[in-house]
Each structure stands twice: as structure tokens, then as C-alpha cells.
C-alpha positions as a Python dict, from the first residue, in 0.01 Angstrom:
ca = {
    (1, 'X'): (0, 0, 0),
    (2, 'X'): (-365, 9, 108),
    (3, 'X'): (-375, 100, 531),
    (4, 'X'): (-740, -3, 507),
    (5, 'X'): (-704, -353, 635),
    (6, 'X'): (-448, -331, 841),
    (7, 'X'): (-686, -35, 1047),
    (8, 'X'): (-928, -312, 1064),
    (9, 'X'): (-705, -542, 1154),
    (10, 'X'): (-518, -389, 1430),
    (11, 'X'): (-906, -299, 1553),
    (12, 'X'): (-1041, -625, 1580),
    (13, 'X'): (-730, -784, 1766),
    (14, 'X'): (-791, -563, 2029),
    (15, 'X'): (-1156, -635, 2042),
    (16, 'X'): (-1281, -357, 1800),
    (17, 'X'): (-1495, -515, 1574),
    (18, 'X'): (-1705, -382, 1233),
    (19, 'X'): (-2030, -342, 1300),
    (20, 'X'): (-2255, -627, 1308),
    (21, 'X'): (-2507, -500, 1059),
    (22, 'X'): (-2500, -720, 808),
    (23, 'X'): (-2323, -549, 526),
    (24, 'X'): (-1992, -601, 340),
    (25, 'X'): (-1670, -343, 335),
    (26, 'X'): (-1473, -399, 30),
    (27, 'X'): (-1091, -239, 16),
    (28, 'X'): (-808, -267, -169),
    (29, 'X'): (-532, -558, -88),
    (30, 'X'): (-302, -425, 131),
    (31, 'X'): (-34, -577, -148),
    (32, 'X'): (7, -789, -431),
    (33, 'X'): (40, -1054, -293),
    (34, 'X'): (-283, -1054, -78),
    (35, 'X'): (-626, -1093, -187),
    (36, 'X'): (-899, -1278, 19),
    (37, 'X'): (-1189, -1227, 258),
    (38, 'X'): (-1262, -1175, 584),
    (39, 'X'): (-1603, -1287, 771),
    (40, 'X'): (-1660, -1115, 1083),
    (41, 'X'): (-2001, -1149, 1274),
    (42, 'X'): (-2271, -1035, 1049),
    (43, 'X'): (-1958, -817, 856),
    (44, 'X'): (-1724, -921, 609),
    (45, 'X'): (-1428, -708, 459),
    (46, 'X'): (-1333, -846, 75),
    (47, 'X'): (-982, -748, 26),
    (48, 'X'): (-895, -689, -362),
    (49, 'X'): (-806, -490, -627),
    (50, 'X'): (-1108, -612, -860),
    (51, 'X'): (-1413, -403, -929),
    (52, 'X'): (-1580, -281, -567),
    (53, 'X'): (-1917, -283, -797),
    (54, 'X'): (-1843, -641, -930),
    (55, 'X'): (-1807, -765, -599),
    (56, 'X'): (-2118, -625, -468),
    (57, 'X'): (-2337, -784, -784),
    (58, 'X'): (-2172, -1106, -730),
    (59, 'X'): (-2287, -1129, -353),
    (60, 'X'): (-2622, -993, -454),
    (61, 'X'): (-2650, -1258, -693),
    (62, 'X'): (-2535, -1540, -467),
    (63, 'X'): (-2789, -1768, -315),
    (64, 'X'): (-2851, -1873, 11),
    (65, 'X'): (-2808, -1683, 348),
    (66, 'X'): (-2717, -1339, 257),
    (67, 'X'): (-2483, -1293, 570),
    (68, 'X'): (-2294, -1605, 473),
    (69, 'X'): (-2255, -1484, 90),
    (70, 'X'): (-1894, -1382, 125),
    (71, 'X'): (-1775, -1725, 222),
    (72, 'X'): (-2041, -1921, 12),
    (73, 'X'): (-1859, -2164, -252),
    (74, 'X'): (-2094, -1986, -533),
    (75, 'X'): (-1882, -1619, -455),
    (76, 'X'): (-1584, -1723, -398),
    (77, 'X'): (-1563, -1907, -702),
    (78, 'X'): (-1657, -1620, -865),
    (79, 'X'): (-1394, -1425, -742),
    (80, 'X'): (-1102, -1678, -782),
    (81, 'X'): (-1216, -1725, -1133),
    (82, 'X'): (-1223, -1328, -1172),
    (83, 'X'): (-859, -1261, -1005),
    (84, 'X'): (-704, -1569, -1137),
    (85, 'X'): (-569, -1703, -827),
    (86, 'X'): (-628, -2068, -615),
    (87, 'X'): (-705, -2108, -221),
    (88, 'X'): (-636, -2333, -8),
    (89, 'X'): (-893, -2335, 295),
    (90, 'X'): (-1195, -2142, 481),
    (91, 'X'): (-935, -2081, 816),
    (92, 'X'): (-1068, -1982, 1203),
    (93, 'X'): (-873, -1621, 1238),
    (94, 'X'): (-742, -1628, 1583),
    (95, 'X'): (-535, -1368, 1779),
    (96, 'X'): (-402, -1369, 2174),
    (97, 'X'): (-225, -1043, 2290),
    (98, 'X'): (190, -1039, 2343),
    (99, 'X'): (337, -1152, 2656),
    (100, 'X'): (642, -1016, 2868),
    (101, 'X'): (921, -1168, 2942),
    (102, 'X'): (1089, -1497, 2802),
    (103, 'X'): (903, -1833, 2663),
    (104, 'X'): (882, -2099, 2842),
    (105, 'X'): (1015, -2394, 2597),
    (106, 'X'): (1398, -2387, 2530),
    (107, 'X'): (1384, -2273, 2188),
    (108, 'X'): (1666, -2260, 1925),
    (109, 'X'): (1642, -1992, 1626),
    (110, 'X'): (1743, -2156, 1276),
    (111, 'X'): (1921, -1911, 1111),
    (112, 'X'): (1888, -2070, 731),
    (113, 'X'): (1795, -1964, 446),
    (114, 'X'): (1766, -2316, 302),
    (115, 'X'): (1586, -2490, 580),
    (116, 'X'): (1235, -2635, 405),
    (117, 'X'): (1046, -2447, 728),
    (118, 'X'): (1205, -2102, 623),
    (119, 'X'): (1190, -2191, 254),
    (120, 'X'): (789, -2264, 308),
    (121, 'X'): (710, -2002, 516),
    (122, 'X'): (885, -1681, 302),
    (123, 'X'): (601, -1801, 51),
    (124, 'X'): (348, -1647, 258),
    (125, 'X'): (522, -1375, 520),
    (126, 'X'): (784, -1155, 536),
    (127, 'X'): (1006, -1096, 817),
    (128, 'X'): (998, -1468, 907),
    (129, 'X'): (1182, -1626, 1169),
    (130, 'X'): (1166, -1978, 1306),
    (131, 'X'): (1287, -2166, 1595),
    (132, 'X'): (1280, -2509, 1726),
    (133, 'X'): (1233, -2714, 2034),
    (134, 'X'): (1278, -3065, 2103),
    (135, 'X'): (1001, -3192, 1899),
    (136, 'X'): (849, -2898, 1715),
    (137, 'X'): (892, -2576, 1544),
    (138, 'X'): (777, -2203, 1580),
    (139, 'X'): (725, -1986, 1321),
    (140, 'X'): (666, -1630, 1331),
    (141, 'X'): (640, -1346, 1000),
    (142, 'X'): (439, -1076, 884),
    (143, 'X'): (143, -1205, 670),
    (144, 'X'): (-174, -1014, 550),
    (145, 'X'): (-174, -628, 606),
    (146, 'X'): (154, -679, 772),
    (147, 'X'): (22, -835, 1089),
    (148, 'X'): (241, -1067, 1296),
    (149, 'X'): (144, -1387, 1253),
    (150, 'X'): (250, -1753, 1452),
    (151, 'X'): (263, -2158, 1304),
    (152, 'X'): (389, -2456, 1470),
    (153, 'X'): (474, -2816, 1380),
    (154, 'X'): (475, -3076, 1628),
    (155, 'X'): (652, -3410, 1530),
    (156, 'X'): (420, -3684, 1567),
    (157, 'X'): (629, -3842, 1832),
    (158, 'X'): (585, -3576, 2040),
    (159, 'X'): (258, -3484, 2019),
    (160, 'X'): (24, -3551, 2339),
    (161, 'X'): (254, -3418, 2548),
    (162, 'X'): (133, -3040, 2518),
    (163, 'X'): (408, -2913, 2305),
    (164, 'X'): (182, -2748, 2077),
    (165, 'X'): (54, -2519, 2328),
    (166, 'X'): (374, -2422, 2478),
    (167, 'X'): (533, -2309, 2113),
    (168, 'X'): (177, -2098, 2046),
    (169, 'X'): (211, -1939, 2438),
    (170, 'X'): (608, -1892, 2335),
    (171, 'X'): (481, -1674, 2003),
    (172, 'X'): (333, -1404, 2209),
    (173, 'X'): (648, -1411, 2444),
    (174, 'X'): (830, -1366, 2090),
    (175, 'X'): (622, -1153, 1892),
    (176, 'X'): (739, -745, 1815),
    (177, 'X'): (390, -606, 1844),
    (178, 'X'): (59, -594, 2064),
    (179, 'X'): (-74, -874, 1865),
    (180, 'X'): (12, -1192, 1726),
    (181, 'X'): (-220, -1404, 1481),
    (182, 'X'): (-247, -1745, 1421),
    (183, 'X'): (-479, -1916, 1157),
    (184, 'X'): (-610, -2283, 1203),
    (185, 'X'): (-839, -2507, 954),
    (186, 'X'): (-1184, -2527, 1158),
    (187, 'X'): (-1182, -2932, 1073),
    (188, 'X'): (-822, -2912, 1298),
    (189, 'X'): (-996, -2978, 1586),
    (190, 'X'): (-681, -3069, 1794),
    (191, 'X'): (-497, -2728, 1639),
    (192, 'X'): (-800, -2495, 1740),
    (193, 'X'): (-798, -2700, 2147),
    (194, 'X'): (-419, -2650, 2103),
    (195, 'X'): (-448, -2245, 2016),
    (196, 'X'): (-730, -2156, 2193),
    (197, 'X'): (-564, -2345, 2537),
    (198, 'X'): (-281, -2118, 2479),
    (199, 'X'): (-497, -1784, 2498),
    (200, 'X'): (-601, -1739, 2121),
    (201, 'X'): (-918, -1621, 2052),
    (202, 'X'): (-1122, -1641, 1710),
    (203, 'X'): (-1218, -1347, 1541),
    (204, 'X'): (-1305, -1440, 1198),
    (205, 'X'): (-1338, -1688, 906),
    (206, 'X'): (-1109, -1614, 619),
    (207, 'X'): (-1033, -1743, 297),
    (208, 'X'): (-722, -1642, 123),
    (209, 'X'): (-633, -1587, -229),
    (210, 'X'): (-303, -1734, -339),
    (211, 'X'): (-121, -1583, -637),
    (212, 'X'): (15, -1828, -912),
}
């Protein structure tokens, strides 16, 4: 497995961030399963096993804004028609550093395989545990580069009652690292409030590359 992303990872959620210089790092996925791109300010990291020299043509040859070439539709096109794989979203990276001590929601762990939460989220992450509250879920697993990373669901019944932020504060109570990550859609507005009111802060944009 390629430790180059997870270096840069484990950098910028501690406030360590590639230089701002305009210019694209391209490394190897850190494993099969993940392929994507990350857009830091004026930096972007493209994470795959293609050709480092194809990239680099294909962003040359990319119009508009050259620091914005990594996430422009014309690239990324490009290089899902290239690796064969679909994406879902352009995501807000966010990560908040762990917490001691115990959450504060009462939280329940679901210890099944079969639950449609579990069953959704070992798609994506390994090591992936989930609990639930009165109204909402937590899940935590390692994702990209192995890095910790935290979801919730909030039934709509209960939403408004700031829920949402309590189960993202209760990930870094919960989470077996320095870091924990969370990833929202920027068009989310509520999720990114919700996130960033529980001590998230973004670091990047990043578009993923989903196998199959």
C-alpha cells in the first residue's frame, strides 16, 4: 500500500498543509479501492494508479483556471473515463481533533452485521462501527489512506433539536486516533453549520472515485 497519502493526510489534519504554490502532487492510491482527488489551497494531490504523465497532460490541457483544473468537470471526466470508475460528489473535507473522555449523547453500539447502516457503510470503510441515539446514528470506519472517518443520520423528527452536532462532537470522544474526518456535500448547508458547530474544520475539496 502507497504511505504517500496517508503522510499527507495525517499532515494536513494537524494543520500541515502542501504548499500553496500552485502545482499538483500525483501518488499512487493508497489501495484498490481508492482513487480520487484532493484540492487543497492552490495544491491538489491526484490519488491513482493511472499514468503520473497522463494526468499531468490532461490538466495541462484543461481549460479554465489552472488552479481549479483538478476539480474542473473537463478533468475529471477524463479521469473517470480513463480508470473506469463513477463518483458521486465534489465533498468539503473536514477534520476536528479527538476528545477525552466520554460523549455526551447516550449512545448504543449496533453490533450487526445485517443492519442497512453497517451494510452501507462497509462499502466505503473498514473497521466500521456504528451506534445510535434516540433519533440518529453515528458512524465511524477507516476510509481513504486509512484515516478515521465520522457520518451521522438524524431522523427527520428529530432534527432541529441539535442532535446532529452532539453525534459529530461524540465521534471525536469515540475516535482511536488524533484525528477524525468527516466529509459533507458543500450544497448541505445545514450538514456543514451542523459539523463545523461541532469543531470540524475544512481542509479540502475532494472528489472520490468509486470502483464498479
Amino acid at each position: 500500500m502507497s504511505e504517500a497519502l496517508a503522510r499527507i493526510l495525517a499532515d494536513a489534519g494537524e494543520g500541515r498543509f502542501p504548499p500553496p504554490d500552485g502545482s499538483t502532487t500525483v501518488v499512487a492510491q493508497p489501495s484498490s479501492r481508492d482513487a480520487g482527488v484532493l484540492a487543497f489551497t492552490a495544491h491538489s494531490v491526484v490519488f491513482t494508479d493511472e499514468d503520473p504523465q497522463w494526468v499531468r497532460d490532461t490538466l495541462a490541457a484543461t481549460p479554465g483556471d489552472a488552479l481549479a483544473a483538478t476539480m474542473n468537470p473537463y478533468f475529471l471526466s477524463a479521469l473517470l473515463a480513463r480508470t473506469g470508475r463513477r463518483m458521486n460528489t465534489i465533498d468539503l473535507l473536514t477534520a476536528a481533533p479527538a476528545l477525552p473522555g466520554a460523549p455526551e449523547p447516550a449512545l448504543r453500539e449496533i453490533d450487526d452485521p445485517e443492519h442497512p447502516r453497517v451494510v452501507r457503510a462497509v462499502k466505503y470503510r473498514d473497521e466500521v462501527r456504528v451506534w445510535s441515539a434516540d433519533g440518529g446514528v453515528l458512524i465511524l470506519g477507516r476510509g481513504v489512506a486509512g484515516r478515521w472517518e465520522a457520518a451521522i443520520e438524524v431522523d427527520e423528527e428529530a432534527r432541529g433539536r441539535g442532535l446532529g452536532e452532539r453525534l459529530a462532537r461524540a465521534a471525536r470522544h469515540l475516535v482511536p486516533d488524533r484525528v477524525v474526518w468527516a466529509q459533507q456535500s458543500p450544497g448541505n448547508a445545514r450538514s456543514v453549520r451542523t459539523f463545523q458547530a461541532a469543531g470540524y474544520r475544512p481542509v479540502a475539496s475532494e472528489a472520490l472515485l468509486i470502483a464498479g
